[in-house]
C-alpha positions in Angstrom: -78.8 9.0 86.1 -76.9 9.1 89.6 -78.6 8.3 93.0 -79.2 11.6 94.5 -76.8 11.8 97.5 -78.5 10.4 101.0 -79.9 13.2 103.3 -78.4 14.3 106.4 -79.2 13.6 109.6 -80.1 17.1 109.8 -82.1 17.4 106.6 -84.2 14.4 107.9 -85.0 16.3 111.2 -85.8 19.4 109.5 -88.4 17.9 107.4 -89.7 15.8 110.1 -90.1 19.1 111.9 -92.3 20.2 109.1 -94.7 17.5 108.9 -95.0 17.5 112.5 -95.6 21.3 112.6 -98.0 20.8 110.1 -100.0 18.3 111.7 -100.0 20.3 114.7 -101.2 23.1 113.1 -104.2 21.1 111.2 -104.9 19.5 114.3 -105.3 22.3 116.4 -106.7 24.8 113.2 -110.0 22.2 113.4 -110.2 22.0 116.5 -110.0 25.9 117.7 -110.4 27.5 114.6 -107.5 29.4 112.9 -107.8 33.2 114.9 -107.9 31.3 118.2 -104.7 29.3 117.9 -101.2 31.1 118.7 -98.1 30.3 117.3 -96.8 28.6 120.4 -99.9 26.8 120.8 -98.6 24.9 117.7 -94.9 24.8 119.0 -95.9 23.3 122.0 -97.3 20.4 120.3 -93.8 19.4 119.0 -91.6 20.6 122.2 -90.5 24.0 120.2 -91.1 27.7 120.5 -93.3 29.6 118.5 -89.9 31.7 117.3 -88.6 28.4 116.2 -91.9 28.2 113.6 -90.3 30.8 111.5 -87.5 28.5 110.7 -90.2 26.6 108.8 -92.4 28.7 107.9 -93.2 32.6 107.3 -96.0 32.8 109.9 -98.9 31.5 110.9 -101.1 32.4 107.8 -98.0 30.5 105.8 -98.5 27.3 107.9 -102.2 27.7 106.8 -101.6 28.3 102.9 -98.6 25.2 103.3 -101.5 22.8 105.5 -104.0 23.9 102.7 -102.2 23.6 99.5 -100.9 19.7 100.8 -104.2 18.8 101.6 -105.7 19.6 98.2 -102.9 18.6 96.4 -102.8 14.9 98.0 -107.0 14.6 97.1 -106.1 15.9 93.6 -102.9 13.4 93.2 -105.3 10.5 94.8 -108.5 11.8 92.3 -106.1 12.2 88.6 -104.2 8.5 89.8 -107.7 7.1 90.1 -108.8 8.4 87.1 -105.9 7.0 84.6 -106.1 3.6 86.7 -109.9 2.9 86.3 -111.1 3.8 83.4 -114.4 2.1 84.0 -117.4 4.5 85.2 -118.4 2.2 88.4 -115.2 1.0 89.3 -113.2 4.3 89.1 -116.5 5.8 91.5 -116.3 3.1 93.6 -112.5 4.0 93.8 -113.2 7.7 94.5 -115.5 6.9 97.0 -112.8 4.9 98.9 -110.3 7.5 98.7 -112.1 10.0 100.0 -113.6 8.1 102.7 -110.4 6.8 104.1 -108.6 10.6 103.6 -112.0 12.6 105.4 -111.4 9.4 108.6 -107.1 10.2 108.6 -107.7 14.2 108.3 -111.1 15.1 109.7 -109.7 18.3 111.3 -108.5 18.9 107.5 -111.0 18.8 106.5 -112.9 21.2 108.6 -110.0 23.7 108.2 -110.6 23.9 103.9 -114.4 23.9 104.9 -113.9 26.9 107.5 -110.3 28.5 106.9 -110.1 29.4 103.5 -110.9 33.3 103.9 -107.7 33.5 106.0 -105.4 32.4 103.3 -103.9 35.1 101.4 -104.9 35.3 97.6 -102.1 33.4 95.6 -102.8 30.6 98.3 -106.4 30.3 98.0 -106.4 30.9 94.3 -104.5 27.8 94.0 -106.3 26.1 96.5 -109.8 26.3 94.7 -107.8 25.2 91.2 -106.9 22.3 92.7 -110.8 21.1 94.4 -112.3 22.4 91.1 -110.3 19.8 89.1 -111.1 17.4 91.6 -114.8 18.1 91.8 -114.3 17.8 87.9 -113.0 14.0 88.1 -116.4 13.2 90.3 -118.4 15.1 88.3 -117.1 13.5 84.3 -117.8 9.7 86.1 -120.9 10.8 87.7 -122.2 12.1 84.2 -121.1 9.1 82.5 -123.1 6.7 85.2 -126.2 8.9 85.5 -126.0 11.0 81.9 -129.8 11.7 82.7 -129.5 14.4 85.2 -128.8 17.9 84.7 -125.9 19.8 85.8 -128.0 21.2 88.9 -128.6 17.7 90.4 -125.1 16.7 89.1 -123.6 19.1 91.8 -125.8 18.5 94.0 -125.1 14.7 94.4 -121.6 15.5 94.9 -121.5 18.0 97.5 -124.4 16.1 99.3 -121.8 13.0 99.0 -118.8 15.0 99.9 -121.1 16.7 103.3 -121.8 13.5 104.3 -118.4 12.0 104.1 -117.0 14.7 105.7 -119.8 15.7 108.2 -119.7 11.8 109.1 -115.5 11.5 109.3 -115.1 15.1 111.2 -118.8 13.5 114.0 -117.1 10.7 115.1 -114.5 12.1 116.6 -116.8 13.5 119.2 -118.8 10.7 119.4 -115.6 8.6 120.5 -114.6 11.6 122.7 -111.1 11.4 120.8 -109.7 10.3 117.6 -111.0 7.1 116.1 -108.3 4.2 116.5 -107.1 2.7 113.0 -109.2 -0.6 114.0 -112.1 1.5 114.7 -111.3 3.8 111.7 -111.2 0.6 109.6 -114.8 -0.7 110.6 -115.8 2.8 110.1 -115.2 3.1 106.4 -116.9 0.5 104.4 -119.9 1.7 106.3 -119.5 5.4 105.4 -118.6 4.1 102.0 -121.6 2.2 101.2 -123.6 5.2 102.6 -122.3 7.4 100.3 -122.5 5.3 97.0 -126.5 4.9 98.7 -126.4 8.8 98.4 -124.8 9.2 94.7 -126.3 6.8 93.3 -130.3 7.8 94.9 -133.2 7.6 92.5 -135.0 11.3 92.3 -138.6 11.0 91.4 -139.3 13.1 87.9 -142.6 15.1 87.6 -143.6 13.0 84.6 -143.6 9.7 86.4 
């Protein structure tokens, strides 16, 4: 099969422009909330207009769906590659773990956007959003089962959102406990720490009425 021809100079720019956009729009969505950023506000970030967005994008609730739909598509990519590479109940858990640990510290405003934006998106958008965190809440809740096959399905979910609100609470916290972002050193001695709480949290012994 032939190489695909190399990208031009302008097709690199243009989708640089879109990543940047898109961080600038996560980074400012989490930090102001969706209704109280503008267009430009996002623009400015990257040295263009707010006119210039709609080269990239339809509008602002487009760069929202776009931000969304990437965000829940790299967890879900991250959780199904787990899942075929470690087969093994602890290990692919510890794995998950990891991942989302290290994605909550890159992308805490991200993170607060899918916890906070979602009504905003229009319906195809959030429709697919949800598909993709329920199949990834289904990869953590099929190894969880398997580890702890005891529990019912109400303490199931609960272990996992308690571990996700913890991971994500923690992640989104220390930025203002830093007063700005977290460097990568201090990101790096950061996560084994929010890790180990977090397989602390999942893997927590309930006391049973019968004992």
């Amino acid at each position: 099969m032939p190489e695909p021809p190399p990208k031009t100079r302008r097709q690199t720019e243009k989708e640089q422009r879109y990543r940047d956009l898109l961080e600038a729009a996560g980074r400012l969505f989490g930090t102001y909330g969706y209704a109280s950023v503008a267009l430009d506000d996002i623009g400015s970030q990257v040295g263009v207009s707010g006119q210039a967005i709609y080269r990239h994008f339809r509008g602002k609730q487009d760069l929202l769906g776009r931000l969304l739909l990437d965000s829940s598509s790299k967890l879900l990519a991250g959780g199904r590659r787990i899942h075929q590479q470690h087969p093994e109940a602890q290990e692919q858990l510890e794995q998950l773990i990891d991942f989302h640990v290290a994605f909550a510290l890159e992308s805490p405003e991200i993170i607060r956007v899918q916890e906070q934006e979602m009504p905003q998106l229009v319906d195809a958008d959030r429709s697919a959003v949800r598909q993709m965190q329920r199949e990834y809440l289904e990869i953590w809740s099929g190894v969880i089962a398997r580890l702890h096959p005891e529990i019912d399905s109400i303490e199931l979910r609960t272990r996992i959102h308690g571990g996700f609100g913890l991971i994500n609470s923690t992640a989104h916290s220390m930025k203002h406990a830093y007063r700005r972002p977290p460097t990568g050193d201090e990101v790096a001695a950061i996560a084994p720490t929010l890790a180990a709480m977090a397989r602390a949290a999942l893997r927590c012994r309930v006391p049973r009425s019968e004992e």
